[in-house]
DRENBARO-363904 format. One record per residue (C-alpha): residue in one letter; x, y, z. Coordinates in nm, 2 decimals. Example, Ala and Ser with C-alpha at 12.3 -4.5 7.8 and 13.67 -1.06 7.14 Angstrom:
<sites>
> resn|c1|c2|c3
> A|1.23|-0.45|0.78
> S|1.37|-0.11|0.71
</sites>
This chain:
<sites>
> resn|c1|c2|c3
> X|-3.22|-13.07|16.45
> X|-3.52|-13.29|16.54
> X|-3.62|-13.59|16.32
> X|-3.94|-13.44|16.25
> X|-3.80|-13.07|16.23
> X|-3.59|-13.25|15.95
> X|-3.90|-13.43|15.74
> X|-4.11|-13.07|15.82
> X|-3.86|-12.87|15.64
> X|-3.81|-13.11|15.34
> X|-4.18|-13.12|15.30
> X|-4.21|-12.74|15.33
> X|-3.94|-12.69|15.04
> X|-4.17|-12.92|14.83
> X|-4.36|-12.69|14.68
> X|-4.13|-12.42|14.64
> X|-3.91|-12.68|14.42
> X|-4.24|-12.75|14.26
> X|-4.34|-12.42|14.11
> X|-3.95|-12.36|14.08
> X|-3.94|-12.62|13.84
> X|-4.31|-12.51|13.70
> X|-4.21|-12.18|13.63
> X|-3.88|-12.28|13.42
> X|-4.07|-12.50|13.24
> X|-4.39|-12.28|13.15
> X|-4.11|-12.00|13.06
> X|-3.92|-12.25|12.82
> X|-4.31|-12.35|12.65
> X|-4.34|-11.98|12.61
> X|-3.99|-11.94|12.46
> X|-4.12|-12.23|12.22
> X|-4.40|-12.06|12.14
> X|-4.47|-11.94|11.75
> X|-4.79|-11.77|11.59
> X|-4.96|-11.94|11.28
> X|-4.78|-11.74|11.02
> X|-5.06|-11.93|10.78
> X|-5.33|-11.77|10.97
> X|-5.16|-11.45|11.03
> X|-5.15|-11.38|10.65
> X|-5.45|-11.50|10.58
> X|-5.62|-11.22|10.80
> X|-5.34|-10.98|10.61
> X|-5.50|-11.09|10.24
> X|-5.87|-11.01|10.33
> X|-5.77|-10.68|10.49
> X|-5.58|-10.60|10.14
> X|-5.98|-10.68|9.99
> X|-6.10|-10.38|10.21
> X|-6.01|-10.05|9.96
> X|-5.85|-10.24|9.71
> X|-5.91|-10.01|9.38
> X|-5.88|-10.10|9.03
> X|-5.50|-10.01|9.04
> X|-5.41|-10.27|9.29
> X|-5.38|-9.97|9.55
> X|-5.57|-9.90|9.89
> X|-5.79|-9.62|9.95
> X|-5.84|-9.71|10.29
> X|-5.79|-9.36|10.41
> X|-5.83|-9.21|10.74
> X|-6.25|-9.19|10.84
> X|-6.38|-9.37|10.51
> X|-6.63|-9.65|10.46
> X|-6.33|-9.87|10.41
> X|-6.16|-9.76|10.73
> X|-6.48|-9.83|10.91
> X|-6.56|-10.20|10.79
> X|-6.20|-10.25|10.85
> X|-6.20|-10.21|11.20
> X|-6.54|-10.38|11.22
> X|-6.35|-10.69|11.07
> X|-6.05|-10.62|11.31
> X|-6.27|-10.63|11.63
> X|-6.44|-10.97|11.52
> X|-6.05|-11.09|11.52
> X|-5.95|-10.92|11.84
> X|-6.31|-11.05|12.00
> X|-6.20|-11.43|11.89
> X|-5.88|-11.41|12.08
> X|-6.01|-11.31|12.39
> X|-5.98|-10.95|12.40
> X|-6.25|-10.72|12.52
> X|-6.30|-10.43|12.24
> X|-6.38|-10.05|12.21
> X|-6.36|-9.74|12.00
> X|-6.23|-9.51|12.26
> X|-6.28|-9.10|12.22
> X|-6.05|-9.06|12.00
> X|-6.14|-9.32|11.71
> X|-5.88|-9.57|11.84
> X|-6.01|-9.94|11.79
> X|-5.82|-10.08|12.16
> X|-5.82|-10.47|12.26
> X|-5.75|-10.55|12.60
> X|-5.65|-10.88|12.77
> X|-5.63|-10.84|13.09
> X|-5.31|-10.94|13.32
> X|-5.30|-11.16|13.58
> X|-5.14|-10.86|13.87
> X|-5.36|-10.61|13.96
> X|-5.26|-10.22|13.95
> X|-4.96|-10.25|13.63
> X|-5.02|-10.06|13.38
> X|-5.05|-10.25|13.00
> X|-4.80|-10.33|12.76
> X|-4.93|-10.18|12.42
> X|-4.84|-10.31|12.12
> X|-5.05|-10.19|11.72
> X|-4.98|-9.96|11.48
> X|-5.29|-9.83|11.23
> X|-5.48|-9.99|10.93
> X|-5.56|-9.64|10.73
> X|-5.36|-9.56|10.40
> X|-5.26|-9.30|10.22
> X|-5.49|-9.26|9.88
> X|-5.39|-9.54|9.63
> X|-5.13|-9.67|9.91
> X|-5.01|-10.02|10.01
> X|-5.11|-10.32|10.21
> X|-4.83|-10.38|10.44
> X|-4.75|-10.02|10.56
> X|-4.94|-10.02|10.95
> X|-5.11|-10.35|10.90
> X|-4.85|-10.57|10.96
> X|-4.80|-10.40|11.24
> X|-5.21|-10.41|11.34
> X|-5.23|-10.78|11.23
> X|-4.90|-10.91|11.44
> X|-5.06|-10.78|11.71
> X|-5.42|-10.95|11.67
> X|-5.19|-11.24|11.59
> X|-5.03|-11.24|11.87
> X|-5.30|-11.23|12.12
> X|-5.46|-11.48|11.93
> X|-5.16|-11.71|12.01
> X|-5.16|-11.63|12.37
> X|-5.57|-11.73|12.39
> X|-5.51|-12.02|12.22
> X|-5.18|-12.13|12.48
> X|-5.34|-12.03|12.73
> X|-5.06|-11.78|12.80
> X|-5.11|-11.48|13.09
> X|-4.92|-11.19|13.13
> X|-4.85|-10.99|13.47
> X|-4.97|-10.70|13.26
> X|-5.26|-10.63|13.07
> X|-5.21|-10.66|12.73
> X|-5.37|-10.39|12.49
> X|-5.36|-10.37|12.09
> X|-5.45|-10.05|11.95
> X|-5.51|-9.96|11.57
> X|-5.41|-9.60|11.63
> X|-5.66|-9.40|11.38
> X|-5.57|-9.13|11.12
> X|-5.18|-9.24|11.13
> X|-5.14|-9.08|10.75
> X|-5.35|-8.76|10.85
> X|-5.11|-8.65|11.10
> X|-5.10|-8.93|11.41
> X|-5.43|-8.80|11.53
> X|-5.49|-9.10|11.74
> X|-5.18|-9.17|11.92
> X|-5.12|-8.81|11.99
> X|-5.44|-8.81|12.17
> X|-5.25|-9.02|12.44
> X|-5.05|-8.68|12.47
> X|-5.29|-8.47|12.49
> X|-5.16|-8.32|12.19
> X|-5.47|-8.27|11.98
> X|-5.60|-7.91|11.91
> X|-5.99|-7.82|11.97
> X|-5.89|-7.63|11.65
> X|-5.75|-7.87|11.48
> X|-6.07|-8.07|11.45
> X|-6.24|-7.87|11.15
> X|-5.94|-7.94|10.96
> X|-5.99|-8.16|10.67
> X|-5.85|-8.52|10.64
> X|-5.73|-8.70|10.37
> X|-6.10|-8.80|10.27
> X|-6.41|-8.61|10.29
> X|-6.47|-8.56|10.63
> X|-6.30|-8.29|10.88
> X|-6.06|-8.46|11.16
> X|-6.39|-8.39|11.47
> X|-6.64|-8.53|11.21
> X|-6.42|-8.87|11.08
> X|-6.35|-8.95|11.47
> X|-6.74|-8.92|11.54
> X|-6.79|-9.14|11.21
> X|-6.55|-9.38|11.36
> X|-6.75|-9.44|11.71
> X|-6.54|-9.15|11.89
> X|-6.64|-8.84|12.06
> X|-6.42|-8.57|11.96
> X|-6.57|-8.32|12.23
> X|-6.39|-8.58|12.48
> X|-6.08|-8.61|12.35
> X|-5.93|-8.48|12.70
> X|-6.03|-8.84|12.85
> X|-5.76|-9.01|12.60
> X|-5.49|-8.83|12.74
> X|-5.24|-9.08|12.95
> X|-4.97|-8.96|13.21
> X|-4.62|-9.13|13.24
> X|-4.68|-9.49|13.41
> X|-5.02|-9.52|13.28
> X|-4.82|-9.74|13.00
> X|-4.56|-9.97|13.10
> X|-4.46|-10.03|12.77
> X|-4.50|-9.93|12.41
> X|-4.37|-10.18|12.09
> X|-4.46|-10.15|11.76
> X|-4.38|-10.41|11.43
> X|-4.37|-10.19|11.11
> X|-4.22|-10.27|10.77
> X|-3.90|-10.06|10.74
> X|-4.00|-9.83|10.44
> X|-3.68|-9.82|10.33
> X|-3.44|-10.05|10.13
> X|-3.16|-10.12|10.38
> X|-3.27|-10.45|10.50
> X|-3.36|-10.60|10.19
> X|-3.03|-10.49|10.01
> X|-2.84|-10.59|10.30
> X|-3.03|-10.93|10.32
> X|-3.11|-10.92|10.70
> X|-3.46|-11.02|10.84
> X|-3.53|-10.84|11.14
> X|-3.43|-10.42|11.20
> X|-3.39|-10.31|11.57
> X|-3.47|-9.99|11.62
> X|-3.27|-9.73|11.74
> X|-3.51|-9.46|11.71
> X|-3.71|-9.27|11.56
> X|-3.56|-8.97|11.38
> X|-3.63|-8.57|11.46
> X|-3.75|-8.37|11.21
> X|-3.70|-8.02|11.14
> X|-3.87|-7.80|10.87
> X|-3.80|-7.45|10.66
> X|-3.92|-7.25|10.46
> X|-3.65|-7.02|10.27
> X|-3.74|-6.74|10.10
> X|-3.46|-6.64|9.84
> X|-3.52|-6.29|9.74
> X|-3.33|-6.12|9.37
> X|-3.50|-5.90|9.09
> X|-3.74|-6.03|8.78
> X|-3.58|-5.87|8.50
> X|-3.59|-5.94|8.14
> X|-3.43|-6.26|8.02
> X|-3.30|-6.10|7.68
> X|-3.22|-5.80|7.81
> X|-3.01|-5.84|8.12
> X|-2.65|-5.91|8.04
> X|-2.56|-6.23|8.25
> X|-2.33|-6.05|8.49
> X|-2.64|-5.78|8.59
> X|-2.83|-6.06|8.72
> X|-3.01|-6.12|9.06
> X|-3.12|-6.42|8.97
> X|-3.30|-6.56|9.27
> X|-3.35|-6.93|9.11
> X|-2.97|-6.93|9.06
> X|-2.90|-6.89|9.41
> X|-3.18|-7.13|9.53
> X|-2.97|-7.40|9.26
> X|-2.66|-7.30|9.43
> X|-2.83|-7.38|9.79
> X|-2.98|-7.66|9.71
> X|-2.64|-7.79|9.62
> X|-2.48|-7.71|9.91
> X|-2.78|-7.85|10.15
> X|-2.71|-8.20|9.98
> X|-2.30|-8.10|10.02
> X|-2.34|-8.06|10.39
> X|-2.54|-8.33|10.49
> X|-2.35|-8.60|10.30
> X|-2.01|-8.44|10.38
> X|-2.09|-8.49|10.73
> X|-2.03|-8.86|10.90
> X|-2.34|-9.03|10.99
> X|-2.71|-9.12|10.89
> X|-2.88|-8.80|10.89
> X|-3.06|-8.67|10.54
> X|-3.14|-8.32|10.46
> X|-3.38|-8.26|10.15
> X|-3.51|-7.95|9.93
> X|-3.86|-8.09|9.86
> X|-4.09|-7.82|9.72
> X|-3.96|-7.51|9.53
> X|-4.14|-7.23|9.36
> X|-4.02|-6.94|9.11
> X|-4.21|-6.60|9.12
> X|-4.32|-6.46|8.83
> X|-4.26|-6.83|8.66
> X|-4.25|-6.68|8.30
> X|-3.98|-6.86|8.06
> X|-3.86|-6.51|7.95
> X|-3.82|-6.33|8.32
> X|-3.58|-6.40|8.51
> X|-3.69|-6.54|8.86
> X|-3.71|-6.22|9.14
> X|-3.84|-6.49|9.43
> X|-3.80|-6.86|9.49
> X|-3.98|-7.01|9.76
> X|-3.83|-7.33|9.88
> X|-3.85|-7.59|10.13
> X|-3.54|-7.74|10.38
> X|-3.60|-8.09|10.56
> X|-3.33|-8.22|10.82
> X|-3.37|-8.58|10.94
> X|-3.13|-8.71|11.25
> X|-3.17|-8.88|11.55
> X|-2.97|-8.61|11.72
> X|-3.17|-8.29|11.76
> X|-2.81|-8.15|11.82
> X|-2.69|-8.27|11.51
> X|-2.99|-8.16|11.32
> X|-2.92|-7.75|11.44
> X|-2.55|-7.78|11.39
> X|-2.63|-7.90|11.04
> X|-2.87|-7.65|10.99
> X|-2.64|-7.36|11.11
> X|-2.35|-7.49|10.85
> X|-2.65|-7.46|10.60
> X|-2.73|-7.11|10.68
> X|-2.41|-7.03|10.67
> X|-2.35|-7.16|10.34
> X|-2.64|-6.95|10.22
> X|-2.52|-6.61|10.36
> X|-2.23|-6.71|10.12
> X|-2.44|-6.76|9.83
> X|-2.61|-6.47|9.88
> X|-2.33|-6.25|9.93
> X|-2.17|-6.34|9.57
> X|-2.54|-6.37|9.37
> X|-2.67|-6.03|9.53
> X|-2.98|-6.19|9.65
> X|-3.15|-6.24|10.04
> X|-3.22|-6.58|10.18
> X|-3.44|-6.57|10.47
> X|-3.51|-6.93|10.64
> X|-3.83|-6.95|10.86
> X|-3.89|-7.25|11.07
> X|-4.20|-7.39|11.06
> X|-4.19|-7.71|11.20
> X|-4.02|-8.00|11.46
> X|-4.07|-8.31|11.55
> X|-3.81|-8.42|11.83
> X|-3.66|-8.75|11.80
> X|-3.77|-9.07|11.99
> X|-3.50|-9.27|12.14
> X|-3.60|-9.65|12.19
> X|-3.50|-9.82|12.50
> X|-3.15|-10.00|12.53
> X|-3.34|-10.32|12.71
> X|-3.62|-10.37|12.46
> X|-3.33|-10.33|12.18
> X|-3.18|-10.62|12.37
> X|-3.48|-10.79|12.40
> X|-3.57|-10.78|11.98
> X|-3.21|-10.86|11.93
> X|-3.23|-11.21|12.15
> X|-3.58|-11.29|12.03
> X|-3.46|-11.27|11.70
> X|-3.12|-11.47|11.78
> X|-3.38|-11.75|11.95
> X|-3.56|-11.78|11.63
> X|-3.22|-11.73|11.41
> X|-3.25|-11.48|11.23
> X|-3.03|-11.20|11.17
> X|-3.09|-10.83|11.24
> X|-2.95|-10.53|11.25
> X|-2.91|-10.23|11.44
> X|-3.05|-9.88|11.27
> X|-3.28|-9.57|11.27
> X|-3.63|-9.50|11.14
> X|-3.61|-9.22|10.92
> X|-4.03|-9.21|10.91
> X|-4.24|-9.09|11.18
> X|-4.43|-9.40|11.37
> X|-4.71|-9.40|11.60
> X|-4.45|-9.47|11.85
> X|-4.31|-9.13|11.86
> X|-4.62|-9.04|11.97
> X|-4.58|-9.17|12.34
> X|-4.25|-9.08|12.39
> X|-4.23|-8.97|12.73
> X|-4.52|-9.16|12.87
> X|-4.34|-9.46|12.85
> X|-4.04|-9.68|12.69
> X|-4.05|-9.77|12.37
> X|-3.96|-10.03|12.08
> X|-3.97|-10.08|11.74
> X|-3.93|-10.39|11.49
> X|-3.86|-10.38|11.13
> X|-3.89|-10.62|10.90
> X|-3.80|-10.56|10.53
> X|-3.98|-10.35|10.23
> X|-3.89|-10.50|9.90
> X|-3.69|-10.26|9.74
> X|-3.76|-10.01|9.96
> X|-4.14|-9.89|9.81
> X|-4.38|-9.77|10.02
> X|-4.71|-9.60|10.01
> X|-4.74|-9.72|9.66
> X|-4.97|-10.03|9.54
> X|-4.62|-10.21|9.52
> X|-4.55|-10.21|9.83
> X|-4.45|-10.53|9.96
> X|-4.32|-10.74|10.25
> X|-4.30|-11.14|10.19
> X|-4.53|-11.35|10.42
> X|-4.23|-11.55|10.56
> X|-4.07|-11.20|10.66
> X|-4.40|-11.06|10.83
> X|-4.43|-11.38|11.01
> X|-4.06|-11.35|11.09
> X|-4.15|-11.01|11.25
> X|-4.50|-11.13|11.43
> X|-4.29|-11.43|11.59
> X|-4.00|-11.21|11.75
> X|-4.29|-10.97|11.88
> X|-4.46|-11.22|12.08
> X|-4.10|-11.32|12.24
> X|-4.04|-10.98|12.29
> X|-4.37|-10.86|12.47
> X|-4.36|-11.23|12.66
> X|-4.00|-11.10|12.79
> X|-4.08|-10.79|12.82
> X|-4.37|-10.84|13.05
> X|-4.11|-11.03|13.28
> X|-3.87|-10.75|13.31
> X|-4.09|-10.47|13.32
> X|-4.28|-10.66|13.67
</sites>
């Protein structure tokens, strides 16, 4: 090779070498990167002021006053940090930075802000306020993703995940004159809100219009905090299936009918009830099965009960598992019936399938939260999340940091500042990784 051929190709490598080295560098600042936990729960503390009642509760719920001058607040925040801001159709407050490739779809990343009446002031907001957090760490750092970036307070969470189902397409025309927690039916809280619920078909997203879908939440459960670990990777979100059971006997007279001349209906529902709790824990694995709502027909202390009308809930990651536990259930009841001369008629009336997060963005929680070290753990969500929503339009994840003895929609909710800026700091690594292995 030619002198000059030589001193051409070393000067062509040059740059290459340059933004070689520029790009391992900028990716170990971002790996450095950590979000103002000070600041963070600052913005948590004024959000608490927003609903706060005399018990110490929220009644931030879904369409209220409080609900409104929260977002207001909210998209001030998301405004400082560089986002653009809008209600969209469906009363969803979204933030968008935008990304530095053209045509990817955004990286999502929120969770919602309304409470159940009297609730807490972590439950969805750490979530929201991670997110704002977290953009407002990349404005400041001057730090651009590939994709857009978009944080959503999903509305109406509590009333039934009105506004991340809307991304499914999954909201009824009829389902708008239903009535919310508050005073205002679903169509008339989203108008309140700055939505149109006429236009709720223009919310609806196909699979690839989100690249990616994580959400921060406090656990709402007790596992991390008894078992002293910081950060919960989620594995999923559990199914849910729901019956009524109608146990059918005959009201007779208490003092009058011997013992052994009894169809006593409530008897039998007992006897279920025992054998629901038998089965699931008899069974190897995390699933839980509960009898939540029972009611005795006639209900007089001297009849004896004709009709009970009960409820079944199965929880499990594993639709599979959650029929196969159901069947032993049923089965169990045919046997109850059988030997206490009664009926038992179950009726579904509800499902909610299980969402499975994605194996790479469990890998991706688990080494932002080794980076930082911190511990974590592996395990399920046994309550329903925004999340579940999009399953199917896109992969998801999930981050739990711990409840404090497991409370949760209850004014004593509560998740220390050190753990919710535990949880903001491995979201950002995760969404900065995540935009990387998602290009």
């Amino acid at each position: 090779m030619h002198r000059s051929s030589e001193l051409s190709c070393q000067v062509a490598l040059i740059p290459a070498v340059f933004f070689s080295l520029f790009s391992v560098a900028t990716l170990a600042q971002q790996s450095d990167l950590r979000i103002d936990g000070e600041r963070l729960n600052a913005t948590m503390a004024h959000v608490k002021t927003i609903g706060l009642n005399e018990d110490g509760g929220s009644d931030r719920v879904a369409y209220s006053s409080h609900n409104k001058d929260a977002l207001a607040y909210l998209s001030e925040l998301m405004q400082a940090a560089g986002l653009s801001t809008q209600i969209d159709v469906a009363g969803n407050l979204v933030g968008r930075r935008e990304g530095k490739v053209a045509g990817l779809a955004p990286i999502i990343t929120g969770s919602h802000i309304d409470t159940v009446p009297n609730g807490g002031h972590y439950d969805g907001i750490v979530g929201t306020m991670s997110g704002i957090e977290v953009a407002r760490t990349m404005n400041d750092n001057g730090v651009e993703l590939d994709h857009p970036f978009d944080v959503i307070v999903w509305s109406n969470e509590e009333g039934g995940k009105i506004g991340s189902r809307s991304y499914r397409g999954a909201i009824g025309a009829d389902e708008m004159a239903l009535q919310s927690l508050g005073d205002k039916t679903l169509g008339d809280g989203i108008a309140y809100l700055g939505g149109d619920p006429n236009r709720l078909s223009e919310s609806q997203r196909q699979a690839g219009d989100v690249a990616a879908l994580i959400e921060l939440h406090i656990e709402q459960g007790a596992v991390l905090d008894r078992e002293g670990v910081t950060i919960g990777v989620v594995e999923g979100i559990v199914g849910i299936k729901r019956w009524n059971i109608t146990v059918e006997g005959f009201a007779n007279h208490a003092g009058t009918t011997p013992m052994d001349q009894r169809q006593d209906a409530m008897l039998a529902a007992a006897r279920l009830t025992i054998a629901v709790n038998d089965t699931i824990t008899g069974t190897p694995g995390k699933q839980v099965g509960t009898v939540g709502r029972m009611q005795l027909f006639p209900g007089a202390p001297n009849v004896i009960p004709g009709k009970v009308v009960m409820s079944l809930e199965i929880r499990d990651l594993q639709m599979e598992k959650v029929s196969l536990l159901f069947e032993q259930i049923e089965a169990a009841a045919q046997q109850i019936a059988m030997k206490s001369d009664t009926s038992i008629l179950f009726k579904q009336y509800y499902e909610s399938p299980a969402a499975i997060t994605d194996e790479r963005f469990k890998t991706t929680v688990e080494n932002s939260a080794n980076t930082l070290g911190l511990t974590s753990m592996h395990m399920p969500s046994g309550a329903g999340h925004d999340t579940q929503s999009l399953q199917g339009l896109a992969p998801l994840g999930m981050i739990f940091v711990p409840s404090v003895k497991g409370v949760s929609h209850a004014p004593s909710e509560f998740t220390s500042a050190q753990d919710i800026t535990n949880g903001a700091n491995v979201l950002l690594l995760t969404i900065i990784e995540l935009d990387k292995q998602l290009r």
